[in-house]
C-alpha positions in Angstrom: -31.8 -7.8 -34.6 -29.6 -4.4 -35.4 -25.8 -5.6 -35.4 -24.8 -2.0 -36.1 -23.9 0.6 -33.8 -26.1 3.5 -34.2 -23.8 7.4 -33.8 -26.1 9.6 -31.1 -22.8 12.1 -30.3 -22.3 9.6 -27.2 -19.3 8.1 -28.3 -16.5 9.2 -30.2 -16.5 9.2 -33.8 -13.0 7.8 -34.7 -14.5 4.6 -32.4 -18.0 4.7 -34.0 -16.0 4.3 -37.4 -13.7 1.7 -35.9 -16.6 -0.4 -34.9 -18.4 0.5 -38.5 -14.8 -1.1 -40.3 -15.5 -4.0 -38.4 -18.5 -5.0 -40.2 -17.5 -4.3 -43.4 -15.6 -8.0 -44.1 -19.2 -9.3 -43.6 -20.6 -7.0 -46.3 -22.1 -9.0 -49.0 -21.9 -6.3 -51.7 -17.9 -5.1 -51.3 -19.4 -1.7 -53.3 -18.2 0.9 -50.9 -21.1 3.4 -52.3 -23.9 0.9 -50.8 -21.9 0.2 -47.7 -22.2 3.9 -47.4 -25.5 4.4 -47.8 -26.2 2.1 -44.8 -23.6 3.4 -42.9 -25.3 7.3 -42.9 -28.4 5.9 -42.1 -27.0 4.8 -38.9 -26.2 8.3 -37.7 -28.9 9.8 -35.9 -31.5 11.9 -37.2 -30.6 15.0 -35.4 -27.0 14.9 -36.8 -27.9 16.5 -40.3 -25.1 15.2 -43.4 -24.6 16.5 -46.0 -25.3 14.6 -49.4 -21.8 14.6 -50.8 -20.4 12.0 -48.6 -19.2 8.8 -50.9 -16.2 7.5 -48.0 -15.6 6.9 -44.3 -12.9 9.9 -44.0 -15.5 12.1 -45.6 -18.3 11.2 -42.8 -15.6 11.5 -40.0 -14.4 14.5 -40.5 -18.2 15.6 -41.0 -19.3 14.5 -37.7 -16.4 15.7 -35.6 -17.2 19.1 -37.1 -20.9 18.8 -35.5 -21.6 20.7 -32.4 -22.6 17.2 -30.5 -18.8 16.4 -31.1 -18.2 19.6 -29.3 -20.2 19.1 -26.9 -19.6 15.3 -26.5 -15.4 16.7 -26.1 -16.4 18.8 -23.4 -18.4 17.0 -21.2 -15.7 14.4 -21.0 -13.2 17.1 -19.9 -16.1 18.5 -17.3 -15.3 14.5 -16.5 -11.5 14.3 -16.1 -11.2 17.7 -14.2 -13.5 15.7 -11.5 -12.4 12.7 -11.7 -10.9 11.4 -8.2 -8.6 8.3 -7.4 -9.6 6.1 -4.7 -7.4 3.0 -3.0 -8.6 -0.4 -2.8 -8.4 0.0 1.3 -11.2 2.7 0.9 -13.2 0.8 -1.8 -11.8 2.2 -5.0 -10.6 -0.2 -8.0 -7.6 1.0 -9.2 -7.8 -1.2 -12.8 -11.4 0.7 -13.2 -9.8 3.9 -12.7 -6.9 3.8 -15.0 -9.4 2.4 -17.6 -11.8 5.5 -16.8 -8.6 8.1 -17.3 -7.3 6.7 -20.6 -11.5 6.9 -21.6 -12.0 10.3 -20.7 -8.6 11.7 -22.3 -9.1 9.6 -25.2 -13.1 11.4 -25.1 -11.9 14.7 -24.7 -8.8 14.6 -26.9 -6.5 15.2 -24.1 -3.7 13.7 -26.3 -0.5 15.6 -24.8 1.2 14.1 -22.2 1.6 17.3 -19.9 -1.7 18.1 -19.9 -2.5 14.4 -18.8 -0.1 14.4 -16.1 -1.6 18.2 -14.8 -5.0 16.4 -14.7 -3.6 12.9 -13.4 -2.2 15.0 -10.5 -5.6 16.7 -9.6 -7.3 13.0 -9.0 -4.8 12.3 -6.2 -5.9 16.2 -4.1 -7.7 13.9 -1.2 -4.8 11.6 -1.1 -0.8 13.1 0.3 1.1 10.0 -0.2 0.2 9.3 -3.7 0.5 12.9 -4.9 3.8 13.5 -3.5 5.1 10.7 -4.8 3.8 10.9 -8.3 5.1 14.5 -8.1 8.5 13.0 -7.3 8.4 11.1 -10.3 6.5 13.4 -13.0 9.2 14.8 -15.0 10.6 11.4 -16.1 6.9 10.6 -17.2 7.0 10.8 -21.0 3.7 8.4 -22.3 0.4 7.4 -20.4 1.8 4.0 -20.6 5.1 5.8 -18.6 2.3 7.2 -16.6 0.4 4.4 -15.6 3.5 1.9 -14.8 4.9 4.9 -13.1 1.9 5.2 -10.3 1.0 1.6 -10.5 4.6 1.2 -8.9 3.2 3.7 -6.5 0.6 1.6 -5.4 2.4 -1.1 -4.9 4.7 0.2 -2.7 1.9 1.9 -0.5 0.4 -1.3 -0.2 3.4 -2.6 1.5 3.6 0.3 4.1 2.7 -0.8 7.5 -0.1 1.1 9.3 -0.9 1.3 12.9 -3.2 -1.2 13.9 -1.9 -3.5 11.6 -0.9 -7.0 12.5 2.5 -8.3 11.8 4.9 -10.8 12.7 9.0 -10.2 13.6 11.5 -12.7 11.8 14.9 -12.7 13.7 17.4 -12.7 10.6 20.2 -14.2 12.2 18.3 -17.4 12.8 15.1 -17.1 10.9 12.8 -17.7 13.7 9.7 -15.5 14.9 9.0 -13.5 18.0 7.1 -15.4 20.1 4.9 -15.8 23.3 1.9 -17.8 24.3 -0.4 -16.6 26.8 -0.9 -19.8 29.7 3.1 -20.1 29.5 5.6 -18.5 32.3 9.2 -17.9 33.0 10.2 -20.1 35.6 13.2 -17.8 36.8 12.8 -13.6 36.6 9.7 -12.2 36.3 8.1 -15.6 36.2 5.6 -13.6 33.2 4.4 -14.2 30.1 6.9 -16.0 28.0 9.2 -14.7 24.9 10.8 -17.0 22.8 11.6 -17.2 19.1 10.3 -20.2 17.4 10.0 -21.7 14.1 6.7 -21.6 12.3 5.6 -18.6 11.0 1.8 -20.2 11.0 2.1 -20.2 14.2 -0.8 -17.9 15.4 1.3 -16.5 18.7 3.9 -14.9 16.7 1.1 -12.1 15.8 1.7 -9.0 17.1 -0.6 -5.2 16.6 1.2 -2.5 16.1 -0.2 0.3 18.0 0.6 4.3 18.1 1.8 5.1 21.5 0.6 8.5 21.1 -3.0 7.6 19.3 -4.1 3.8 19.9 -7.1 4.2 17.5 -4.7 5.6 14.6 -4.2 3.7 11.5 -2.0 6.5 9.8 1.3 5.1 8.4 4.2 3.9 10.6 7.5 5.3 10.8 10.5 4.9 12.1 11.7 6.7 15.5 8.1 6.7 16.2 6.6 5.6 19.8 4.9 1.7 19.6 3.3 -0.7 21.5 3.1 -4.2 20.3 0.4 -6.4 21.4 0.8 -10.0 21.3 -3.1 -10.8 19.4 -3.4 -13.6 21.2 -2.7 -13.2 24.9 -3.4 -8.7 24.7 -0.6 -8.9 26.6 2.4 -6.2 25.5 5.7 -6.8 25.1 8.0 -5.4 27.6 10.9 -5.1 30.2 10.2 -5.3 33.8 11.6 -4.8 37.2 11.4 -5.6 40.6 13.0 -3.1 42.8 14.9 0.1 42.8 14.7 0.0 38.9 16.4 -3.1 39.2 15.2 -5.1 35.6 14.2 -8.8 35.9 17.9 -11.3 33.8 16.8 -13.2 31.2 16.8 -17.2 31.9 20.6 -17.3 30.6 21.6 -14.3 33.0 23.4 -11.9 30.8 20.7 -9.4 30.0 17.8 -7.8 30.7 14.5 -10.2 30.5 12.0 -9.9 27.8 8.3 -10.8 28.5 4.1 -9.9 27.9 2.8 -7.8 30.4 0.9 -4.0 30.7 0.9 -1.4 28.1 3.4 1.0 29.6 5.9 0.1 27.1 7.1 1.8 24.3 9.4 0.3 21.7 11.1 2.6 18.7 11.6 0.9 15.5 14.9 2.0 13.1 16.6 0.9 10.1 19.3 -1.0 10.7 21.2 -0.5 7.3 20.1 3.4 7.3 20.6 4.8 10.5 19.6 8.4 9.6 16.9 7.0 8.2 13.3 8.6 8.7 10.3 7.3 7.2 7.8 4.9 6.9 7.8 1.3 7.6 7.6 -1.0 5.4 7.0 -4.9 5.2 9.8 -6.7 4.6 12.1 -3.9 6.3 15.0 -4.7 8.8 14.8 -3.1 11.9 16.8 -2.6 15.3 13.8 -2.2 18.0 14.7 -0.4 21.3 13.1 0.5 24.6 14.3 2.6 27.3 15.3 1.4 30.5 14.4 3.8 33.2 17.0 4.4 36.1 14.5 6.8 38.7 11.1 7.2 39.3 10.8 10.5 37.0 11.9 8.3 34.4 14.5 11.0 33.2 17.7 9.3 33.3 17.8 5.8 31.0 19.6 3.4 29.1 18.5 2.4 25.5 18.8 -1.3 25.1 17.9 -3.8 21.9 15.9 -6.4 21.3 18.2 -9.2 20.2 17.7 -13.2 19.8 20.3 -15.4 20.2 21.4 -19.1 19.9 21.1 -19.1 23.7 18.3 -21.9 24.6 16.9 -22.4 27.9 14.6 -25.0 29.1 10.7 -25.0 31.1 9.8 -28.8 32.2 10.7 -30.9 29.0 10.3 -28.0 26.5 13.4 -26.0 24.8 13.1 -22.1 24.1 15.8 -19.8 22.0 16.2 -16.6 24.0 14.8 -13.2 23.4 16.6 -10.4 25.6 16.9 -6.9 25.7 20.9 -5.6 25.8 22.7 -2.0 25.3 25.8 -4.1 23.9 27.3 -2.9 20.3 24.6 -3.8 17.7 25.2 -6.9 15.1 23.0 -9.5 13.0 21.6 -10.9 15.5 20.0 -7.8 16.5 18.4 -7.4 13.4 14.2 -8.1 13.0 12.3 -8.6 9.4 9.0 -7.1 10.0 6.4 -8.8 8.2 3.0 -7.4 7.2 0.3 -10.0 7.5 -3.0 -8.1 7.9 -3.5 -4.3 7.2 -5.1 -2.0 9.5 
């Protein structure tokens, strides 16, 4: 069996000789002039060498002067210039791709830094998010490793922005409970709908909610703040929602101080903000707190409303035997206990 690794041009000769070195601790004879010999009659054929060569440096420098070294530079550069990144959500392998960059510009000899970052930037082209944010951050980039640490940073923040479609669940700060309804249980008093509570376990299967695009239902673009949103409980369909009876008269929650908070039809649209940044526009992002609002319509043109909050309290209310913390909707001043951690659970 051959144990050495024959030179072709298909490899680079600095990591050709690197691999030869390795070998040479095993070398019976430590005579550099017989290790040579063997070592020149690994290089192909078609690679013609000259007889004066009597040392590794020698035979380097020999075969990077060879046309297939040439050749072998610029194919790897045809390489880079075509080389495209691609997310984990659409099948790509980020690891494999880094790897693959650092390959080719080692191959091609793409050694300075701004002529890596002009290439890095063209494998992002299909891609906005990533290449607008890399651009954001391209002059402080100063090494690959800088580079790489840079836009793996990137991806990890992308990963964390919600998408329409996705599912998530709503963690009331104040109290640490989740937004909650379950699909065979009822208000007693109001609307006598589909129940909303906040409860405690976050395992808890009905404190799923889908996050759907007002405007597109099927879209699974990034969501952003003062943007339209339905929320669909996943296990009842149902949507969360305000409700009235009469005259735009709006169903009292079970305490009687605001306006009632339940699962019903689609026709309503919450709108998600910051509650720290409240000229804030951009995406959403697990872990975020958020303020959600719906309009409460005064006439049948539904011009004229009133913005109120979703808000849980420690307000508890009872059905048959079973306690429930209040969820209500309010246009009071806002406070912690209007304040909702939205947390990613399954991406779109």
């Amino acid at each position: 069996m051959n144990y050495f690794p024959i030179y072709d041009g298909n490899i680079h000769p600095d990591e050709w000789m690197n691999n030869i070195q390795k070998y040479y601790s095993l070398w019976p004879n430590k005579t550099g002039l017989a290790f040579m010999e063997v070592v020149k009659l690994l290089v192909d054929t078609t690679i013609k060498l000259p007889d004066e060569i009597y040392d590794i440096e020698k035979l380097r420098d020999v075969l990077k002067k060879d046309i297939t070294f040439t050749v072998f530079k610029d194919s790897n550069k045809r390489k880079l210039q075509s080389l495209k990144y691609i997310p984990e959500r659409d099948g790509g392998n980020t690891l494999r791709f880094f790897t693959e960059f650092r390959k080719l510009c080692y191959n091609s000899e793409t050694n300075d830094i701004g002529e890596q970052k002009k290439y890095f930037s063209k494998t992002l082209d299909d891609y906005p998010y990533f290449l607008t944010e890399f651009g954001e951050r391209v002059n402080n980039i100063n090494s690959m490793d800088e580079l790489i640490k840079e836009f793996e940073e990137i991806v990890m923040n992308e990963s964390n922005i919600i998408r329409y479609g996705s599912t998530v669940a709503l963690k009331h700060v104040a109290t640490g409970k989740y937004l909650t309804s379950i699909g065979n249980l009822c208000y007693t008093t109001g609307s006598q709908k589909q129940l909303i509570y906040a409860s405690d376990s976050e395992f808890n299967p009905n404190v799923l909610w889908k996050m759907i695009n007002s405007q597109s239902p099927d879209s699974n673009n990034y969501a952003c703040t003062k943007t339209d949103v339905r929320l669909q409980h996943k296990i009842s369909g149902r949507f969360l929602r305000i409700c009235y009876y009469y005259n735009y008269q709006y169903y009292k929650s079970p305490s009687g101080n605001h306006t009632e908070v339940s699962c019903g039809g689609s026709d309503y649209i919450w709108n998600f903000k910051h509650s720290k940044l409240e000229n804030y526009e951009g995406y959403i992002k697990s872990n975020d707190i958020v303020n959600l609002s719906i309009k409460k319509s005064h006439d049948n043109n539904k011009v004229e409303f009133l913005l109120e909050f979703l808000r849980s309290h420690d307000v508890q209310f009872t059905i048959g035997n079973d306690t429930f913390q209040e969820v209500v909707c309010h246009n009071e001043r806002l406070g912690g206990i209007d304040e909702w951690c939205i947390e990613l659970i399954r991406q779109a």
